[in-house]
Every structure is written in structure tokens, then in C-alpha cells.
C-alpha positions in Angstrom: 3.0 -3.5 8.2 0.1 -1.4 8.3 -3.1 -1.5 6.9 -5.2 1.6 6.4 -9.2 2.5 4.6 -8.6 5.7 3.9 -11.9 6.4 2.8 -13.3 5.6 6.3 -10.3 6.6 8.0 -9.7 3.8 9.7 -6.4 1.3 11.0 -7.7 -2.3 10.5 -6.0 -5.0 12.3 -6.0 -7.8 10.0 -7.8 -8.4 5.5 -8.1 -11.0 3.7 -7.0 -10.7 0.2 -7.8 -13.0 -2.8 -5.6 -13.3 -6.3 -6.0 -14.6 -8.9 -2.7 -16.2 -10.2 -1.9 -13.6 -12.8 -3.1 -11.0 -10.6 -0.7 -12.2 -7.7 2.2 -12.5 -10.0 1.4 -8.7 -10.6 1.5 -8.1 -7.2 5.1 -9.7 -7.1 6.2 -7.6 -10.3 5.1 -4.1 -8.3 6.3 -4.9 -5.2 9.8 -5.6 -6.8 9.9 -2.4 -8.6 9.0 -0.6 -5.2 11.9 -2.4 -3.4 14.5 -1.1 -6.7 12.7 2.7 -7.1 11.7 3.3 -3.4 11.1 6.7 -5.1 8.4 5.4 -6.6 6.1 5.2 -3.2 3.0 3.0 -4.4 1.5 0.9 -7.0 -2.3 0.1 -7.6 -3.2 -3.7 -8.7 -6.5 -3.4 -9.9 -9.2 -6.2 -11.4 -9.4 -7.2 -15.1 -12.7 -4.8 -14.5 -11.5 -2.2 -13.1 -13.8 -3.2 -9.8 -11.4 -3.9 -7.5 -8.5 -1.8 -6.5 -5.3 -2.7 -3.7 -2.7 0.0 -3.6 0.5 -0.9 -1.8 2.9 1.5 -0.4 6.9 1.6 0.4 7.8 3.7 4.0 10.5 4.2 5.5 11.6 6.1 8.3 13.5 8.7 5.3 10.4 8.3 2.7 8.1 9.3 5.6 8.0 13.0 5.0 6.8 12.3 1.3 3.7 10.5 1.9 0.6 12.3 1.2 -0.7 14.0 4.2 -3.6 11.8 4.4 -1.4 8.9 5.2 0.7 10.5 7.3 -2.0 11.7 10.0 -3.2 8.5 10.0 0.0 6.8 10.5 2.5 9.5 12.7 1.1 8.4 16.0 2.1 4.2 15.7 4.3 4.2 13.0 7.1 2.6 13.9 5.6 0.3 16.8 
């Protein structure tokens, strides 16, 4: 697991996230469709308005190449650690 701000560009060690129940359940709904269309890469779960946005990602060692480059150069160094 990691977890990135790309706007600042940074690796943070550890967030806190709060859901509300039907916003967790949509959580569950993209995350399965990420495990059955790894092609699809990432999903964004946003606030009823529009305030509040968590975007999750699928990598693997084969989707790797495919992230944007963004992601990449902030991830090639560590990875797979």
C-alpha cells in the first residue's frame, strides 16, 4: 500500500479516512470493479458536494508501466518494498 499527495508531492506514512455508510459501500463497489477490470487503473469517491475527493488506484508489477508519470516518479524508487 502506498499512499501519495500528489499535489504536494509527498509519501505519507499513515491518513485517516472517514465514510459515511453509503459512501463506504461505494468505496466497496469501486474497489471491486478495480479487482475485475484491472484495466481500469483508478476510481474517484467523491462527497455528496463535490468537496471531498479520494481516488484509489490498482498497481501491479505489469500495470506499472501505465500509470501516469506523475505516479510513477514518485513511486519507482520503493515500490515494491
Amino acid at each position: 500500500m502506498k499512499i501519495l499527495n500528489l499535489e504536494e508531492k509527498k509519501i505519507l506514512d499513515s491518513v485517516d479516512l472517514f465514510f459515511t455508510k453509503e459512501e463506504a459501500l461505494q468505496l466497496i463497489s469501486y474497489l471491486n470493479d478495480l479487482v475485475k477490470n484491472p484495466s481500469h487503473q483508478h476510481s474517484h469517491l467523491e462527497s455528496d458536494d463535490y468537496s471531498n475527493e479520494i481516488t484509489v488506484w490498482l498497481y501491479d508489477k505489469e500495470n506499472f508501466d501505465d500509470l501516469p508519470s506523475k505516479v510513477k516518479k514518485m513511486l519507482e524508487d520503493n515500490i515494491w518494498e
